[in-house]
mmCIF file of the protein (N, C-alpha, C, O) and its ligand, coordinates in Angstrom:
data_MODEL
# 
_entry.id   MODEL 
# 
loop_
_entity.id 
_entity.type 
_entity.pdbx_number_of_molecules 
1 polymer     1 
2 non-polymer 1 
# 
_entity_poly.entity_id                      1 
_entity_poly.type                           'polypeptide(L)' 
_entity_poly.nstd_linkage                   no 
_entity_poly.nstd_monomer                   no 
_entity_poly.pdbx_seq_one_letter_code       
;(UNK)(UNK)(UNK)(UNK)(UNK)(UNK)(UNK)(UNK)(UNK)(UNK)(UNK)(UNK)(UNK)(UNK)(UNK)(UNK)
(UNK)(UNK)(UNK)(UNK)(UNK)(UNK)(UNK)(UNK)(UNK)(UNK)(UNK)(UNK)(UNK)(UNK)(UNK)(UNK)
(UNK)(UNK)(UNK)(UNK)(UNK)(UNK)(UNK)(UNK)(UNK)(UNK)(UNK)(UNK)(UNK)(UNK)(UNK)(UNK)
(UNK)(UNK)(UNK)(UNK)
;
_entity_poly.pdbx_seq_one_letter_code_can   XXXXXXXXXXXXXXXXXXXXXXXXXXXXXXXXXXXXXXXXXXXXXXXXXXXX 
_entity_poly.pdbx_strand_id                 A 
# 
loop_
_entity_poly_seq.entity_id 
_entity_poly_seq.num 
_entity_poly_seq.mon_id 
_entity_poly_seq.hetero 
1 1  UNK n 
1 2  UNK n 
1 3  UNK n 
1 4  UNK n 
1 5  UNK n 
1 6  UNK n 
1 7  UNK n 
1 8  UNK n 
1 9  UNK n 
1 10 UNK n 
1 11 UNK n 
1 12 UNK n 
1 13 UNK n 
1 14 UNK n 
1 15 UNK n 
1 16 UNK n 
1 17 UNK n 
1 18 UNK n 
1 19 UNK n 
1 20 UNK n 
1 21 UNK n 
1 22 UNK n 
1 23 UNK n 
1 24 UNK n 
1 25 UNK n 
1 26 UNK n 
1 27 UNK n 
1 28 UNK n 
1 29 UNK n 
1 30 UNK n 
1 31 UNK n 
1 32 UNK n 
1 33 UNK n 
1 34 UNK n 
1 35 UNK n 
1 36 UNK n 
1 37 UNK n 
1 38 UNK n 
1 39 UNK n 
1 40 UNK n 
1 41 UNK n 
1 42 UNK n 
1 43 UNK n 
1 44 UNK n 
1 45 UNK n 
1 46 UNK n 
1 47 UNK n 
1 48 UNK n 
1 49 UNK n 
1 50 UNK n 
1 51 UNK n 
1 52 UNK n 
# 
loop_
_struct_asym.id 
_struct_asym.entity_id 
A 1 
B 2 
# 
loop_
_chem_comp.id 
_chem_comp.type 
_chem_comp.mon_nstd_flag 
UNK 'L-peptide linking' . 
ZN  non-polymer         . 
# 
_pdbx_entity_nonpoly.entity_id   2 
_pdbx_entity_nonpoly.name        ? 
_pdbx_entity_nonpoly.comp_id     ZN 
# 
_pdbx_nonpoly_scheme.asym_id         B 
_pdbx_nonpoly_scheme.entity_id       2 
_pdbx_nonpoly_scheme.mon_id          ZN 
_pdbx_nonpoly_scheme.ndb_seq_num     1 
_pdbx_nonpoly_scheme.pdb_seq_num     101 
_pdbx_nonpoly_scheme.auth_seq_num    101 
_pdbx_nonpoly_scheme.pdb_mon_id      ZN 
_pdbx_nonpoly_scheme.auth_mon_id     ZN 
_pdbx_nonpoly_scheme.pdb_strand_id   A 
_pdbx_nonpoly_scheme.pdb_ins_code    . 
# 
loop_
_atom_site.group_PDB 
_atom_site.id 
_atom_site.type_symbol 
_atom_site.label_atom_id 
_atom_site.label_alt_id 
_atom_site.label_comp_id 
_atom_site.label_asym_id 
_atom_site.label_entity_id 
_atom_site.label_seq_id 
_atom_site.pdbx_PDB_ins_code 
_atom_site.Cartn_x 
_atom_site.Cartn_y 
_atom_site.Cartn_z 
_atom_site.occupancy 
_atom_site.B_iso_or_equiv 
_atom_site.pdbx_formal_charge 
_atom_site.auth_seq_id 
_atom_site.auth_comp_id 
_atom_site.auth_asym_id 
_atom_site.auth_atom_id 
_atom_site.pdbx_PDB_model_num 
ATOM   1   N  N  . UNK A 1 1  ? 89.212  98.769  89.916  1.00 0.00 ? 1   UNK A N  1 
ATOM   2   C  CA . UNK A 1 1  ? 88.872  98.786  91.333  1.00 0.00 ? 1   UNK A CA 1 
ATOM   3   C  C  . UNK A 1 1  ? 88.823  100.238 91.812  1.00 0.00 ? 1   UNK A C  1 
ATOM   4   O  O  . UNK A 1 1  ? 89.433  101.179 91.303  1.00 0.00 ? 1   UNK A O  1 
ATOM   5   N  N  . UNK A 1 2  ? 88.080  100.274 92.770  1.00 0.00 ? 2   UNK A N  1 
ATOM   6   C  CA . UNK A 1 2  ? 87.950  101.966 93.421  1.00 0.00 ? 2   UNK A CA 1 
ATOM   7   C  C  . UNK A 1 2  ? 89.056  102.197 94.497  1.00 0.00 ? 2   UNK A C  1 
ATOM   8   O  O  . UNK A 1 2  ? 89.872  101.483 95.080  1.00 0.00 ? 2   UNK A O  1 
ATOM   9   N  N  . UNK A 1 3  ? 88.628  103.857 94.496  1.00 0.00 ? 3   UNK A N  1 
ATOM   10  C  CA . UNK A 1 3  ? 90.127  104.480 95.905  1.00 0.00 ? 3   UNK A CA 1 
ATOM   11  C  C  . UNK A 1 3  ? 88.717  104.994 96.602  1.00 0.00 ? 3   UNK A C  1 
ATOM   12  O  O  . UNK A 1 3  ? 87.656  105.350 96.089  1.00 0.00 ? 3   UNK A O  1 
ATOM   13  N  N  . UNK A 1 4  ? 89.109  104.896 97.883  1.00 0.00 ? 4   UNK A N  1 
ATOM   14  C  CA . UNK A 1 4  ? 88.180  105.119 99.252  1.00 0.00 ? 4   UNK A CA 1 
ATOM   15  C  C  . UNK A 1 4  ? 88.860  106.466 99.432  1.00 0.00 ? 4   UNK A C  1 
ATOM   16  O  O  . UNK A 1 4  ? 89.815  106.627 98.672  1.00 0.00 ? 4   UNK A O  1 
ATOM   17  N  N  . UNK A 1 5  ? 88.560  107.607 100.370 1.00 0.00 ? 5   UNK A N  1 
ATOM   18  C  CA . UNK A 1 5  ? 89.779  108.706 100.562 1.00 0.00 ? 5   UNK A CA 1 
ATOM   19  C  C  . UNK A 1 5  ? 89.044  109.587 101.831 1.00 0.00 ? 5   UNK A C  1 
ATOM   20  O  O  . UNK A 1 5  ? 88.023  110.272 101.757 1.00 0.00 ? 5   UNK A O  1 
ATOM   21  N  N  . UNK A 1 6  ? 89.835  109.357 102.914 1.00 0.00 ? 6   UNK A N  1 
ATOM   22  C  CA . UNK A 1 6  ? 89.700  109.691 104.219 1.00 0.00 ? 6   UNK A CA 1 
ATOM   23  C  C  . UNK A 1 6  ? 89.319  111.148 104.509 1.00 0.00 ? 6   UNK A C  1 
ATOM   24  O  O  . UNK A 1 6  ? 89.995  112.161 104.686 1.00 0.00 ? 6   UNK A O  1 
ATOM   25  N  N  . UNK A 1 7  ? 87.806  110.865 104.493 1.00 0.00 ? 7   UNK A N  1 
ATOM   26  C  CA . UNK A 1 7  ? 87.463  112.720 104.902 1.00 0.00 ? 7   UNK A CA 1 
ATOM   27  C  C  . UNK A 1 7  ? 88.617  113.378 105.375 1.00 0.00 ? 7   UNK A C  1 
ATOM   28  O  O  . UNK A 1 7  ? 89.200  114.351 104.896 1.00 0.00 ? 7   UNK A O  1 
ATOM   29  N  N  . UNK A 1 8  ? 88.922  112.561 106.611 1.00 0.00 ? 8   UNK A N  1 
ATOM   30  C  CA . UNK A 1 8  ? 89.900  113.621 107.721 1.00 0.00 ? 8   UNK A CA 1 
ATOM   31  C  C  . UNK A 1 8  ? 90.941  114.473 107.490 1.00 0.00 ? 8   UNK A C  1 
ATOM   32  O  O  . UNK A 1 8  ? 91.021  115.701 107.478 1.00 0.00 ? 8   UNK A O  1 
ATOM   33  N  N  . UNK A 1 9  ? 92.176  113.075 107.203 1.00 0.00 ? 9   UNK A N  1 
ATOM   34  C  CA . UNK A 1 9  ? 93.415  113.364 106.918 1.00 0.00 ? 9   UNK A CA 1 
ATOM   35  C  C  . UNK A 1 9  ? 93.911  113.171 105.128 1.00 0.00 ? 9   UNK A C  1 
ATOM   36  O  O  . UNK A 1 9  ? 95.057  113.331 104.709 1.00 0.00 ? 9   UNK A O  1 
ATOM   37  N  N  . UNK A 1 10 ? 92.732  112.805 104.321 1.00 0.00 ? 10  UNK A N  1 
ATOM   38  C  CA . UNK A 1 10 ? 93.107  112.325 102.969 1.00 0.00 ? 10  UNK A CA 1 
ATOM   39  C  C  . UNK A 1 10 ? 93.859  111.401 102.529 1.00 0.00 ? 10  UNK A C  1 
ATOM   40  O  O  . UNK A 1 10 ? 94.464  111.427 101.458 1.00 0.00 ? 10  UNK A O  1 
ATOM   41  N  N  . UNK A 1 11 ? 93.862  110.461 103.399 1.00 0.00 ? 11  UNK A N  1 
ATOM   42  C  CA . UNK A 1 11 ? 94.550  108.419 103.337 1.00 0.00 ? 11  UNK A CA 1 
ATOM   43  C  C  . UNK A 1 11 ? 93.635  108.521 102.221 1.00 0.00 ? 11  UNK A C  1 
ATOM   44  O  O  . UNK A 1 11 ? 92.466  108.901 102.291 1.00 0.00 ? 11  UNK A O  1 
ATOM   45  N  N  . UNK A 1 12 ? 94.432  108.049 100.900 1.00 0.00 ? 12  UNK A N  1 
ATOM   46  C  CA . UNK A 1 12 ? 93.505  107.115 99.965  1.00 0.00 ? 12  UNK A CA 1 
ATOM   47  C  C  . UNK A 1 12 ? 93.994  105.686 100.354 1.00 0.00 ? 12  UNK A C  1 
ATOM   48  O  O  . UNK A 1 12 ? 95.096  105.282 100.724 1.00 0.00 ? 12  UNK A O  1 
ATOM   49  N  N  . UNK A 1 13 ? 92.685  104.998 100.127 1.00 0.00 ? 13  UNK A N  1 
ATOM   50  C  CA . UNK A 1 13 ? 92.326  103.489 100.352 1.00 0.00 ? 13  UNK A CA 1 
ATOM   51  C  C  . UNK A 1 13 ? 92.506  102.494 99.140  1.00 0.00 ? 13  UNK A C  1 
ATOM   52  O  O  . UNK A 1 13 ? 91.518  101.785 98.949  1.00 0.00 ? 13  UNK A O  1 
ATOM   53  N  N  . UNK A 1 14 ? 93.577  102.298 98.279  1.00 0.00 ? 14  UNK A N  1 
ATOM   54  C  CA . UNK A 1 14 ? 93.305  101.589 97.018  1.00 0.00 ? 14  UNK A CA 1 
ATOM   55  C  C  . UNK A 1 14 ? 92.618  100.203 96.970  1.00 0.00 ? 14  UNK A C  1 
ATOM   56  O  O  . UNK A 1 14 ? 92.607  99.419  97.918  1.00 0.00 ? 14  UNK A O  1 
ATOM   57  N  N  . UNK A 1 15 ? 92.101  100.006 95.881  1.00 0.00 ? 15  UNK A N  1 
ATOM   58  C  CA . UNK A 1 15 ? 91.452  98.220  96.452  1.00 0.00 ? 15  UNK A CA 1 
ATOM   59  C  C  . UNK A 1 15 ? 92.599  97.612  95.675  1.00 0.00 ? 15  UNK A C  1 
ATOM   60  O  O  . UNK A 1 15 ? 92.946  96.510  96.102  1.00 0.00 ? 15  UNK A O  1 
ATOM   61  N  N  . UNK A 1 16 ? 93.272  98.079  94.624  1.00 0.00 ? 16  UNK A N  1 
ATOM   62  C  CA . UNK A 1 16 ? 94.013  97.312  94.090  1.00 0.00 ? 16  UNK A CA 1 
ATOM   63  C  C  . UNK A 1 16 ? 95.382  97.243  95.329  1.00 0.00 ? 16  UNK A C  1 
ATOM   64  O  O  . UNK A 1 16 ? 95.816  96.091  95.297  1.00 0.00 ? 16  UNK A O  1 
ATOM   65  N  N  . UNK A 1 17 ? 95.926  97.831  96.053  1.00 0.00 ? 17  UNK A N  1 
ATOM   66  C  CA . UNK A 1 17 ? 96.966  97.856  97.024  1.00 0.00 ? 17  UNK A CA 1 
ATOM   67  C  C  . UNK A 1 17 ? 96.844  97.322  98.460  1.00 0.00 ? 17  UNK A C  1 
ATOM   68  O  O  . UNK A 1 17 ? 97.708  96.911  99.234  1.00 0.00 ? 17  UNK A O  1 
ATOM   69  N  N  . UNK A 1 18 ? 94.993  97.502  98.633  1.00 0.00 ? 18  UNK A N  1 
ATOM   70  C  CA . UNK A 1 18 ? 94.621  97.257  100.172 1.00 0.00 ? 18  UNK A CA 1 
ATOM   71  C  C  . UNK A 1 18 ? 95.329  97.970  100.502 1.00 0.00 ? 18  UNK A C  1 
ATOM   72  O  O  . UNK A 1 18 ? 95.701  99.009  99.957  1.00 0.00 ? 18  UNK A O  1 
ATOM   73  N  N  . UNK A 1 19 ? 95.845  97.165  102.181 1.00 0.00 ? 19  UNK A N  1 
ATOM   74  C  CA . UNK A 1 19 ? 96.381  98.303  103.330 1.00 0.00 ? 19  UNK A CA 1 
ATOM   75  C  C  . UNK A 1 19 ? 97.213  96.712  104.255 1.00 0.00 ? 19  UNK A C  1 
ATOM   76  O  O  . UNK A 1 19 ? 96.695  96.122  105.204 1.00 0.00 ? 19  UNK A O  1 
ATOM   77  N  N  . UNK A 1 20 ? 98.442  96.395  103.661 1.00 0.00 ? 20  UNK A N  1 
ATOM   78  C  CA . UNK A 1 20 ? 99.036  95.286  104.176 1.00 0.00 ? 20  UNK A CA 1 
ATOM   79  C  C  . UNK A 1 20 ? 99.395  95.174  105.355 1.00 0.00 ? 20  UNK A C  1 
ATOM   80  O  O  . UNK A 1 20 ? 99.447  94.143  106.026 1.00 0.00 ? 20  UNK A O  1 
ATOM   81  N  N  . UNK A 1 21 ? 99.761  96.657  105.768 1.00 0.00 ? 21  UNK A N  1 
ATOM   82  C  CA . UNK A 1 21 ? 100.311 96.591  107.096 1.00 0.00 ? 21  UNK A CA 1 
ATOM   83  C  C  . UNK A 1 21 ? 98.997  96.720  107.670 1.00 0.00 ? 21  UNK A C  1 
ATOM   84  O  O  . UNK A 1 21 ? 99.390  96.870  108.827 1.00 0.00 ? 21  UNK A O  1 
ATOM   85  N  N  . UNK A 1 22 ? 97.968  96.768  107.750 1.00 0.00 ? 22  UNK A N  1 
ATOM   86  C  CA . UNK A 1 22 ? 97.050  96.773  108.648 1.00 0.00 ? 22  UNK A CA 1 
ATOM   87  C  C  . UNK A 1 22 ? 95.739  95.103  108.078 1.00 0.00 ? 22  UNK A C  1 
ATOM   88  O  O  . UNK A 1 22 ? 94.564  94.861  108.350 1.00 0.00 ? 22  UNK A O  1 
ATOM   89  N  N  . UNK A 1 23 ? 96.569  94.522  107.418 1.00 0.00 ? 23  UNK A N  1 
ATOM   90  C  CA . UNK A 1 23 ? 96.314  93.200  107.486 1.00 0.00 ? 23  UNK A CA 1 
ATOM   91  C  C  . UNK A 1 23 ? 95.218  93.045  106.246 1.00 0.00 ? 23  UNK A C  1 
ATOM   92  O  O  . UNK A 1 23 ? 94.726  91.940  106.019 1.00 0.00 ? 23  UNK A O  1 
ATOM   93  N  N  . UNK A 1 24 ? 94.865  94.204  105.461 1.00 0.00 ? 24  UNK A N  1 
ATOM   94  C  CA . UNK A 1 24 ? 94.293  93.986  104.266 1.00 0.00 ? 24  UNK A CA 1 
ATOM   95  C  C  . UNK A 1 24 ? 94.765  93.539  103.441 1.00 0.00 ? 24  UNK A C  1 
ATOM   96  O  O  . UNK A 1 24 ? 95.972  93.536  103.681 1.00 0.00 ? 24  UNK A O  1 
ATOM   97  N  N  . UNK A 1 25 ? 94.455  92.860  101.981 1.00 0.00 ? 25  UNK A N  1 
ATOM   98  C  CA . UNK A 1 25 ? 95.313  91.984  101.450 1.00 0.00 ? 25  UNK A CA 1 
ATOM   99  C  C  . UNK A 1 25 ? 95.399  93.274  100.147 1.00 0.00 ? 25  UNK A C  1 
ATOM   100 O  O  . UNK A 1 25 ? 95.007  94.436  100.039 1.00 0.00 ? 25  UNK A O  1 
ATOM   101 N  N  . UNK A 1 26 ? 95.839  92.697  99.647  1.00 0.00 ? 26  UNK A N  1 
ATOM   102 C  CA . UNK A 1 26 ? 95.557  93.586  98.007  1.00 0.00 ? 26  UNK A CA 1 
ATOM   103 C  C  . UNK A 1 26 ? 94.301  93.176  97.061  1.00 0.00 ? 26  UNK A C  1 
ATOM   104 O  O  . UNK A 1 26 ? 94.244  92.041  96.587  1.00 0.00 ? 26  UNK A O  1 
ATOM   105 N  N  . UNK A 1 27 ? 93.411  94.038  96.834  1.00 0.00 ? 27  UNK A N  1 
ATOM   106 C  CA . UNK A 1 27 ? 92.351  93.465  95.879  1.00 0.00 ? 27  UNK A CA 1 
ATOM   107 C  C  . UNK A 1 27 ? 91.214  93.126  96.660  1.00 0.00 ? 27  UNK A C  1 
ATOM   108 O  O  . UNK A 1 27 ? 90.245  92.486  96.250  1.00 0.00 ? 27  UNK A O  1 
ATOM   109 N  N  . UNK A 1 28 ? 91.439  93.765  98.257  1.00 0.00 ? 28  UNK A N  1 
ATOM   110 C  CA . UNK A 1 28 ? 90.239  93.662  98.971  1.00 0.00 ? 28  UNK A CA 1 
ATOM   111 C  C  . UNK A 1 28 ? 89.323  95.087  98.720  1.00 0.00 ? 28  UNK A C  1 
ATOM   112 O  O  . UNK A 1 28 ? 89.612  96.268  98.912  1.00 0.00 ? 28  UNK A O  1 
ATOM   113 N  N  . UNK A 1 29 ? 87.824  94.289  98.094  1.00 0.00 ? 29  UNK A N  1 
ATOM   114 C  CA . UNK A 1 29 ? 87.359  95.844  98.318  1.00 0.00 ? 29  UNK A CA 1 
ATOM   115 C  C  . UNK A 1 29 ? 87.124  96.141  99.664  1.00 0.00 ? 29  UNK A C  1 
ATOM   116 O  O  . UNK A 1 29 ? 87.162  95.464  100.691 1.00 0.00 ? 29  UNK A O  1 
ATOM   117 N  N  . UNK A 1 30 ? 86.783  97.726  99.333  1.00 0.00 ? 30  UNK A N  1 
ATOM   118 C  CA . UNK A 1 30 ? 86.147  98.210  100.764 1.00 0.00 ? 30  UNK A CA 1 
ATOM   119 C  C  . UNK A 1 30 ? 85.184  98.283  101.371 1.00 0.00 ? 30  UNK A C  1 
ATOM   120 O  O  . UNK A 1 30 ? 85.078  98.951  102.400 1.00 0.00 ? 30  UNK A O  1 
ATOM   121 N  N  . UNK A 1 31 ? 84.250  97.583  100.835 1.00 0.00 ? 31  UNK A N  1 
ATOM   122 C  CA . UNK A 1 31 ? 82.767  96.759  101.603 1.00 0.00 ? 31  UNK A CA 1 
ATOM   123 C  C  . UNK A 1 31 ? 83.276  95.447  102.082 1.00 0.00 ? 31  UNK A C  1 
ATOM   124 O  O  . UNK A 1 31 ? 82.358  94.738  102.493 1.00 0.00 ? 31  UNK A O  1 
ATOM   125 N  N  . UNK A 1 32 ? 84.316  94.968  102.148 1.00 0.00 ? 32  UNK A N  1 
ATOM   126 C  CA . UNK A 1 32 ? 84.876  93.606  102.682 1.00 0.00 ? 32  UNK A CA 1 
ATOM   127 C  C  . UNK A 1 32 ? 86.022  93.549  103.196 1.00 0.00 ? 32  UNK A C  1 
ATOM   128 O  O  . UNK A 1 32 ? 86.733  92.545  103.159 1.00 0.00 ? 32  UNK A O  1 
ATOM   129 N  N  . UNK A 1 33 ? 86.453  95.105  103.969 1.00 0.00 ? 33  UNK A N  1 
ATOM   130 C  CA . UNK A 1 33 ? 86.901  95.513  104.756 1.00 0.00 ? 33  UNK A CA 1 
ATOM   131 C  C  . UNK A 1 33 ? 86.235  94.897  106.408 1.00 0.00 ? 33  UNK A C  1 
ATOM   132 O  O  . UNK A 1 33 ? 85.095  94.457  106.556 1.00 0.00 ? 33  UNK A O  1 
ATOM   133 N  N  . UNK A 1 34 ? 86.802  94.963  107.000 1.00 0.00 ? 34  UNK A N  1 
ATOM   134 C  CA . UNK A 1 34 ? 86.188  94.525  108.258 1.00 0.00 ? 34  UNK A CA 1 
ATOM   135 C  C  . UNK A 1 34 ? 85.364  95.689  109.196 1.00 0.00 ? 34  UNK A C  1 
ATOM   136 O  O  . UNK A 1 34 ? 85.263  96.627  108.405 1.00 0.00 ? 34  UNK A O  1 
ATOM   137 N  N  . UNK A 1 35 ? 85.003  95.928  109.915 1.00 0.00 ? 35  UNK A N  1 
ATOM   138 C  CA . UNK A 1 35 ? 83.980  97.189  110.144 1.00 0.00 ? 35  UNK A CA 1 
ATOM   139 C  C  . UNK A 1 35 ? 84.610  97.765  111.384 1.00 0.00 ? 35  UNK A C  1 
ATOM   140 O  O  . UNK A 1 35 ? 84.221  98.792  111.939 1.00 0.00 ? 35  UNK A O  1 
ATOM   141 N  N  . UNK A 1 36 ? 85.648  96.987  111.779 1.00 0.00 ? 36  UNK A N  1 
ATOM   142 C  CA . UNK A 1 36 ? 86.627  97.478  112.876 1.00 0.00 ? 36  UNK A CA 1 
ATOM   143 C  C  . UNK A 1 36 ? 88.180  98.014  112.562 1.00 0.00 ? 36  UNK A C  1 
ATOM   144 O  O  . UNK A 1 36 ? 88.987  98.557  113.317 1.00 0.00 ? 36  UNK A O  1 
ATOM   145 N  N  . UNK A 1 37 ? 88.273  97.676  111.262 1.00 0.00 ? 37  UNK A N  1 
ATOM   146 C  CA . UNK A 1 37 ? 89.313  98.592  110.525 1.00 0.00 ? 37  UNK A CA 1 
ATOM   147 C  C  . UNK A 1 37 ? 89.430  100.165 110.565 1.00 0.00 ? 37  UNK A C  1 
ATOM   148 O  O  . UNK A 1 37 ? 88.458  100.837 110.220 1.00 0.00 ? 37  UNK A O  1 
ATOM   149 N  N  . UNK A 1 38 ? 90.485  100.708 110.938 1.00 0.00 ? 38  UNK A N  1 
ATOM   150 C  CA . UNK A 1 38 ? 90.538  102.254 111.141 1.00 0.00 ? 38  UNK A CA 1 
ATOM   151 C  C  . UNK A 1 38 ? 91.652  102.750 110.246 1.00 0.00 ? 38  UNK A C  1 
ATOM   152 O  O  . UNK A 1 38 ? 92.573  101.988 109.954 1.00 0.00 ? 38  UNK A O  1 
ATOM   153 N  N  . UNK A 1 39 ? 91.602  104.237 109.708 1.00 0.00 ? 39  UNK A N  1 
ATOM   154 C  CA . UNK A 1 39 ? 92.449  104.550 108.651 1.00 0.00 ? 39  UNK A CA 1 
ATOM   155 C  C  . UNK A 1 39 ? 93.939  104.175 109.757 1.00 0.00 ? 39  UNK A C  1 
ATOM   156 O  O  . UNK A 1 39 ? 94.037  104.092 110.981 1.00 0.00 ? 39  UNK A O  1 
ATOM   157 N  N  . UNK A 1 40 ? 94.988  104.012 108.582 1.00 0.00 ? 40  UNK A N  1 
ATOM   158 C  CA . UNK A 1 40 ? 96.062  104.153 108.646 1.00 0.00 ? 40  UNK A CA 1 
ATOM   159 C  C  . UNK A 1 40 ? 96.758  104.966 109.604 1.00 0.00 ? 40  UNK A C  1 
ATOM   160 O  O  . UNK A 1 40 ? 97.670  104.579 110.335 1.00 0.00 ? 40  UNK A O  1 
ATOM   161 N  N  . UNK A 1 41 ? 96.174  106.332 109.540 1.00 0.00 ? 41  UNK A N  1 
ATOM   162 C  CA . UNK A 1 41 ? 96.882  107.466 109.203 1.00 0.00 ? 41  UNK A CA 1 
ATOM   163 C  C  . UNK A 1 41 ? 96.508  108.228 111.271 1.00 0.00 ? 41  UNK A C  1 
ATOM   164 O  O  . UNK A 1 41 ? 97.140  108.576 112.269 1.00 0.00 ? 41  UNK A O  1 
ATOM   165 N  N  . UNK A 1 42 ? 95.149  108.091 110.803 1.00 0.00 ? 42  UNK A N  1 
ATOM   166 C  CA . UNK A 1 42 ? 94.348  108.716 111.340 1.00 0.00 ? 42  UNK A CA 1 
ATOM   167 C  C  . UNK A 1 42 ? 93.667  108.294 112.917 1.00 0.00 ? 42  UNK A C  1 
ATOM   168 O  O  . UNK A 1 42 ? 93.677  108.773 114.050 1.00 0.00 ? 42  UNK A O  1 
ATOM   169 N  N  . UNK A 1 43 ? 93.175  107.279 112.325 1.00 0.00 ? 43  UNK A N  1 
ATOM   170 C  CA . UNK A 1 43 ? 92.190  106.011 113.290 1.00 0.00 ? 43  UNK A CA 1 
ATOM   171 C  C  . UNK A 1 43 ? 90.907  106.314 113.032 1.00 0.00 ? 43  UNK A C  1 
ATOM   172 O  O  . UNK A 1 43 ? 89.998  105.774 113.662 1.00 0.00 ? 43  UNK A O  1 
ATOM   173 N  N  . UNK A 1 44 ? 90.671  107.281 112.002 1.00 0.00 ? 44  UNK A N  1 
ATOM   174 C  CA . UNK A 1 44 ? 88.768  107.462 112.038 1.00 0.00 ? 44  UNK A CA 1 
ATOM   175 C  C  . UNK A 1 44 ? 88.316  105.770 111.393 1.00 0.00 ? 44  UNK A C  1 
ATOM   176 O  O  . UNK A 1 44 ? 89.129  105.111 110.745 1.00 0.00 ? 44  UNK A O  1 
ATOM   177 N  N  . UNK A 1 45 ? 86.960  105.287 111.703 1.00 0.00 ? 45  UNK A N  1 
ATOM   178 C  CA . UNK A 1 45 ? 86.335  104.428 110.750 1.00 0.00 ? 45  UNK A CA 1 
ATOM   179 C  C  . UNK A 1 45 ? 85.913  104.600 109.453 1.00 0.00 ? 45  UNK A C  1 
ATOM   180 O  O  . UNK A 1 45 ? 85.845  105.632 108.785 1.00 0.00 ? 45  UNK A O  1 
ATOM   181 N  N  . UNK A 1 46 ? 85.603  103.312 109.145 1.00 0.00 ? 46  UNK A N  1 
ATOM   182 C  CA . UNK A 1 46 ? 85.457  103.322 107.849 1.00 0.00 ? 46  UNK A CA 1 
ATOM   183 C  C  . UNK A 1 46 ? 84.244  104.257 106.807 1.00 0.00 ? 46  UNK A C  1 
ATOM   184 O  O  . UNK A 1 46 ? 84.041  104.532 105.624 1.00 0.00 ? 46  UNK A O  1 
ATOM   185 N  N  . UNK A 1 47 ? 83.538  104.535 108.460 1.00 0.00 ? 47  UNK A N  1 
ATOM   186 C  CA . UNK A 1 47 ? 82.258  105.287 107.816 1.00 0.00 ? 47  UNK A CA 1 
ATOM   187 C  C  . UNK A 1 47 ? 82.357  107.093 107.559 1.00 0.00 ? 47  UNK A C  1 
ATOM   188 O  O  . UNK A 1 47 ? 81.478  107.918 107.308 1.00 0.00 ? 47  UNK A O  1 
ATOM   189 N  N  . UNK A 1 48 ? 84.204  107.256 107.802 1.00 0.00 ? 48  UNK A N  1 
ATOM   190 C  CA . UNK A 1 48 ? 84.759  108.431 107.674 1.00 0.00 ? 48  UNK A CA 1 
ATOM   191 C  C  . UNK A 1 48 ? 85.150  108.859 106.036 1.00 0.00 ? 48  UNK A C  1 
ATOM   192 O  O  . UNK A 1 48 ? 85.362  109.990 105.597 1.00 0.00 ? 48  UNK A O  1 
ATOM   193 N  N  . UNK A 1 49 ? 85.167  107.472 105.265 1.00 0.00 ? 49  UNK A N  1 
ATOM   194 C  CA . UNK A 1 49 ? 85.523  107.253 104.020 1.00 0.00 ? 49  UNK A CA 1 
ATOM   195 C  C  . UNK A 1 49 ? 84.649  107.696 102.893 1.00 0.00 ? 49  UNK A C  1 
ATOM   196 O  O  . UNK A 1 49 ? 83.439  107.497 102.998 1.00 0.00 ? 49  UNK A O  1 
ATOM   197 N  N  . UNK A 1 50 ? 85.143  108.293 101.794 1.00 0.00 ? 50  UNK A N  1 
ATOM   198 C  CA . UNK A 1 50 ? 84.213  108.220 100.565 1.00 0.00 ? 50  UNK A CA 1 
ATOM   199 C  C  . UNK A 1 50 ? 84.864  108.103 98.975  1.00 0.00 ? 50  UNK A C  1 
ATOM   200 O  O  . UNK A 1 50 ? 85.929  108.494 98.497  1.00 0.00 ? 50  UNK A O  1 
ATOM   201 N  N  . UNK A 1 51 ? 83.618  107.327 98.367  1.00 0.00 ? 51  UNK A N  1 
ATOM   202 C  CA . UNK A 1 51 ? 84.568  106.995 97.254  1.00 0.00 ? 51  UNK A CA 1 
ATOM   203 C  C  . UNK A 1 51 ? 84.796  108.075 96.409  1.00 0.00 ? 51  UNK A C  1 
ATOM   204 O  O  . UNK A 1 51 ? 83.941  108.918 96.135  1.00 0.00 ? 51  UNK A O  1 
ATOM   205 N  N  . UNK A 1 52 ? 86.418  108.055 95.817  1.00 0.00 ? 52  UNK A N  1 
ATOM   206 C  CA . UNK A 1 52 ? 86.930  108.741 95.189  1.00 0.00 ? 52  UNK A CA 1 
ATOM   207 C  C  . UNK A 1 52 ? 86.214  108.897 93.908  1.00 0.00 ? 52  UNK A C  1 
ATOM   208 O  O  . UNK A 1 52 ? 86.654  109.654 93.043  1.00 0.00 ? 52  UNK A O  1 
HETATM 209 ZN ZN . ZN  B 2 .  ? 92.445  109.284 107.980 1.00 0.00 2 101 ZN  A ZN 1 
# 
């Protein structure tokens, strides 16, 4: 599975870990992310992301 990794602040996105506290599961990729999801870290969108 791929890591996504936050232009901004450098949040990597694992698909194998998701992002639980923000309601991703584990093993979600990140095209099936929701499009209103914002980093962790940061709050940029998803279109702030690139694959690792
Ligand atoms: Zn970020």
């Amino acid at each position: 599975m791929a890591k996504w990794v936050c232009t901004v602040c450098n949040y990597v996105y694992d698909e194998e870990v998701g992002d639980p506290d923000g309601g991703i599961a584990p093993g979600t990729r990140f095209e099936d992310i929701p499009d209103d999801w914002v980093c962790p870290l940061c709050g940029v969108g998803k279109d702030q992301f690139e694959q690792q």
